[in-house]
C-alpha positions as CSV (number, residue, x, y, z in Angstrom):
1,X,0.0,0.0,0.0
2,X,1.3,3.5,-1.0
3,X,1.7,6.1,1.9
4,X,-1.1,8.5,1.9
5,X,-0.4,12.3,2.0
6,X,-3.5,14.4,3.0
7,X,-2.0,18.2,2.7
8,X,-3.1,22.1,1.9
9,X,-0.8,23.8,-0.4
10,X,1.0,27.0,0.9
11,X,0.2,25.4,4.8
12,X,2.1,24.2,7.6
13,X,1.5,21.1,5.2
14,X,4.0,22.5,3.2
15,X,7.0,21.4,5.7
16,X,5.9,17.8,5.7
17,X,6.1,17.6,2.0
18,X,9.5,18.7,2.0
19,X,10.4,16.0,4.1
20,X,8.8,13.4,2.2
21,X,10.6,14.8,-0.5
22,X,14.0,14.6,1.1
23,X,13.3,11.4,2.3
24,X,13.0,10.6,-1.5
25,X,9.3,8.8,-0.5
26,X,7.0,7.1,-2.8
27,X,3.3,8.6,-1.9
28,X,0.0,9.9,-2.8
29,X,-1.0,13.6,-2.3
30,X,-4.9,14.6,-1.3
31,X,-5.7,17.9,-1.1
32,X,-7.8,18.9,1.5
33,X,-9.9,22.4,0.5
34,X,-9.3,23.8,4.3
35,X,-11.6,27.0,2.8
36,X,-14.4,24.9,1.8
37,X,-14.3,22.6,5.2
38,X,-13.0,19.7,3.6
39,X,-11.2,18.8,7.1
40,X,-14.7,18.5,8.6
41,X,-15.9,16.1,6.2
42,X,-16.8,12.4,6.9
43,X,-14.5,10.8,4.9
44,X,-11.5,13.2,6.0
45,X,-12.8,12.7,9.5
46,X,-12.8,9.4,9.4
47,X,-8.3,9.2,8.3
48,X,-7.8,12.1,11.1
49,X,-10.9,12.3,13.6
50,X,-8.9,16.1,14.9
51,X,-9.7,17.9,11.8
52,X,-6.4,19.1,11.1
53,X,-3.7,19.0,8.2
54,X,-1.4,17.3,7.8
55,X,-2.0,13.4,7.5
56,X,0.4,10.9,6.5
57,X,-1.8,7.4,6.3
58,X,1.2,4.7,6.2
59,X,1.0,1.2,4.4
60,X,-0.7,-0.9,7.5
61,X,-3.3,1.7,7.3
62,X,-2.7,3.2,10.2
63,X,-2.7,7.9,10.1
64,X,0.1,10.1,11.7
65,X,-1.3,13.0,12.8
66,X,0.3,16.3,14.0
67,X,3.4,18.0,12.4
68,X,6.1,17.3,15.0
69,X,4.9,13.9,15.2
70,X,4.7,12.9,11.3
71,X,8.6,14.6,11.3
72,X,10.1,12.8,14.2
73,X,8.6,9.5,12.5
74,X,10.3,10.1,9.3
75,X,13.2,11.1,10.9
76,X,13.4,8.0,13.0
77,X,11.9,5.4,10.2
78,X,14.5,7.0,7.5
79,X,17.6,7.4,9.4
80,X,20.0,7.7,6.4
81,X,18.3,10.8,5.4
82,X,19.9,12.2,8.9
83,X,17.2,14.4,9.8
84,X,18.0,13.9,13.5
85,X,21.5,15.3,14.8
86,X,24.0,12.5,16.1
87,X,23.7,13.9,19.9
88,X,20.9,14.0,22.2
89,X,21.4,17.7,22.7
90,X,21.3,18.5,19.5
91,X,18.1,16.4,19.3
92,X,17.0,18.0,21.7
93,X,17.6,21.3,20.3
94,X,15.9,20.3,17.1
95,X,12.9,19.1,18.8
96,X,12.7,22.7,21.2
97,X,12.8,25.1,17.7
98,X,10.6,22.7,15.6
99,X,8.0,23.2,18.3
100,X,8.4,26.6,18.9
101,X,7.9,27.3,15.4
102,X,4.9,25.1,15.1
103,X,3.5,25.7,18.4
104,X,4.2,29.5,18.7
105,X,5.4,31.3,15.7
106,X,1.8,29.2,13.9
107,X,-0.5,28.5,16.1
108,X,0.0,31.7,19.1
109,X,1.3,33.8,15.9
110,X,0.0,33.5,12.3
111,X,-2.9,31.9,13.3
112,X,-4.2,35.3,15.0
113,X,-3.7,37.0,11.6
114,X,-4.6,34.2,9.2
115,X,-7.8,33.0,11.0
116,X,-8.3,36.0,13.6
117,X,-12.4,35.3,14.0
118,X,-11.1,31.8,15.8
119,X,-9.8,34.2,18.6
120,X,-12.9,36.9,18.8
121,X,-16.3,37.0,16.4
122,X,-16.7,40.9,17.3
123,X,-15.3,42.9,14.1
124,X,-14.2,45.6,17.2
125,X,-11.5,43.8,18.8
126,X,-10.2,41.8,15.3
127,X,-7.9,44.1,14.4
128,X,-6.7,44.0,18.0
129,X,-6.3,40.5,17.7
130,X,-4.2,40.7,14.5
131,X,-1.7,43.2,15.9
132,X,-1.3,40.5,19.1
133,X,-0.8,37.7,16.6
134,X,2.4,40.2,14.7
135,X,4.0,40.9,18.3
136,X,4.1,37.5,19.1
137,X,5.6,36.7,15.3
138,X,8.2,39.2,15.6
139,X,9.0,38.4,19.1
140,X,9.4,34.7,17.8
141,X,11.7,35.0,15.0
142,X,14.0,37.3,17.3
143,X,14.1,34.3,19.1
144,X,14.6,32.1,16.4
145,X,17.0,34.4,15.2
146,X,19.4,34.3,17.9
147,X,19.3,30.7,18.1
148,X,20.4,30.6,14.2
149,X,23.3,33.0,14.4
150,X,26.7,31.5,13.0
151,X,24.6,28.5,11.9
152,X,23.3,27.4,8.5
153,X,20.8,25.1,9.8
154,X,19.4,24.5,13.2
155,X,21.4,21.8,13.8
156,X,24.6,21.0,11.7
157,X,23.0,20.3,9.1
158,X,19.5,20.2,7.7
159,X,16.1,18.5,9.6
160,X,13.1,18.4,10.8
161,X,13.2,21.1,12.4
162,X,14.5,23.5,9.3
163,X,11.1,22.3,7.7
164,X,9.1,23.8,10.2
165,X,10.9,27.1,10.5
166,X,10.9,27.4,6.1
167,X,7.2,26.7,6.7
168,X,6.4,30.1,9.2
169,X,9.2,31.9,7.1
170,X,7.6,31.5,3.9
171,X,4.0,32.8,5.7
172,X,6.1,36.1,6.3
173,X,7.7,36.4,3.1
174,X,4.4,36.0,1.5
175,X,2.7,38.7,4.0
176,X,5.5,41.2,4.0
177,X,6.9,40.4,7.3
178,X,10.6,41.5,7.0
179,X,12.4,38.4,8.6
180,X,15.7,39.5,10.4
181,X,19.1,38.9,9.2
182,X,19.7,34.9,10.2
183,X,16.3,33.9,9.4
184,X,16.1,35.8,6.2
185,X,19.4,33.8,5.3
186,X,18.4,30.9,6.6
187,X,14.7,31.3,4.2
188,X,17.4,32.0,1.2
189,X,19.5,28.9,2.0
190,X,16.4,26.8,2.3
191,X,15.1,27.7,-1.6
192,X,18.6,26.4,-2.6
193,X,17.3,22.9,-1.7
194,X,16.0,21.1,-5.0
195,X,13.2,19.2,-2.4
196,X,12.0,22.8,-1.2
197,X,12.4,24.1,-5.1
198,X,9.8,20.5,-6.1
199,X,7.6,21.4,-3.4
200,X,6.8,25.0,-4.1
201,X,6.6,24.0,-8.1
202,X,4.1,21.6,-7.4
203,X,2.6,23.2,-4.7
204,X,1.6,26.7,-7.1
205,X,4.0,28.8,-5.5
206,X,7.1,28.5,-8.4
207,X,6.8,32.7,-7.9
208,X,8.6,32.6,-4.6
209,X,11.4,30.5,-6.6
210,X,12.5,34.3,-8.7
């Protein structure tokens, strides 16, 4: 049976799809419409019961849900890829900045702009709730950026995590968020990869590629 990729072009989606790309996997790719509710439909529902992109449905059967968690499995089921560092602290470190990103940057930061009547259904406050969602982005990558500084990748070389930080990175490229120094170079060093260069091409977004 042929993995299953259930994914949104242009979302946190993206990430995964780089990896599976990396990883040089065989697989199938569903869109899910996240616009017209497609993640709330039976079917969908029935492969991941959370409602949520991404899904990676393996050959038993069986669904990963969860970015961090679909990541860490293909790190760990692929080890040649070496998506993991060698140490535990630099495991460790990988697994701390692939959650922030996914955990902070998205879902405290982007989310608040991208999906602001999740956080308030009164038009008043809205805009209030976007300008919370852009302190906590910038606050993040001045985070992020420190942690990047004399490094290329997050680790010594490219991972799991990197796919979740291109992921928020892209989201403030495309909404003219001016990434600082590391992570801008870190964005510029990621659309160098030919898996990151597939993705976007086949994902709609070749513009980002100029």
């Amino acid at each position: 049976m042929t993995k299953k990729f259930y994914m949104t072009p242009g979302s946190c989606s993206t990430g995964i799809h780089i990896l599976l790309e990396e990883c040089e996997l065989v697989f199938e790719a569903y869109i899910v419409n996240l616009l017209a509710g497609d993640q709330y439909k039976k079917d969908y529902l029935a492969i991941n019961p959370k409602g949520s992109i991404p899904a990676l449905v393996l050959d038993d059967g069986s669904a990963l849900t969860e970015f961090s968690a679909i990541a860490w499995w293909l790190a760990r089921s692929y080890p040649k890829r070496q998506l993991l560092p060698d140490s535990i602290e630099g495991e460790v470190r990988v697994l701390g900045l692939m959650n922030y990103a996914v955990h902070t940057l998205h879902t405290q930061g982007f989310a608040r702009i991208f999906t602001t009547e999740r956080f308030s259904s009164s038009a008043a406050e809205q805009e209030s709730v976007k300008a919370q969602g852009r302190q906590i982005i910038d606050k993040g990558f001045a985070i992020v950026d420190r942690e990047l500084a004399g490094r290329e990748y997050v680790a010594e070389r490219f991972g799991i995590a990197d796919a979740a930080l291109f992921y928020v990175e892209f989201w403030a490229v495309r909404i003219g968020i001016p990434l600082p120094e590391n992570c801008a170079a870190h964005y510029r060093r990621m659309l160098t990869r030919p898996a990151v260069r597939q993705v976007l091409a086949e994902e709609g977004y070749a513009s980002a590629l100029r």
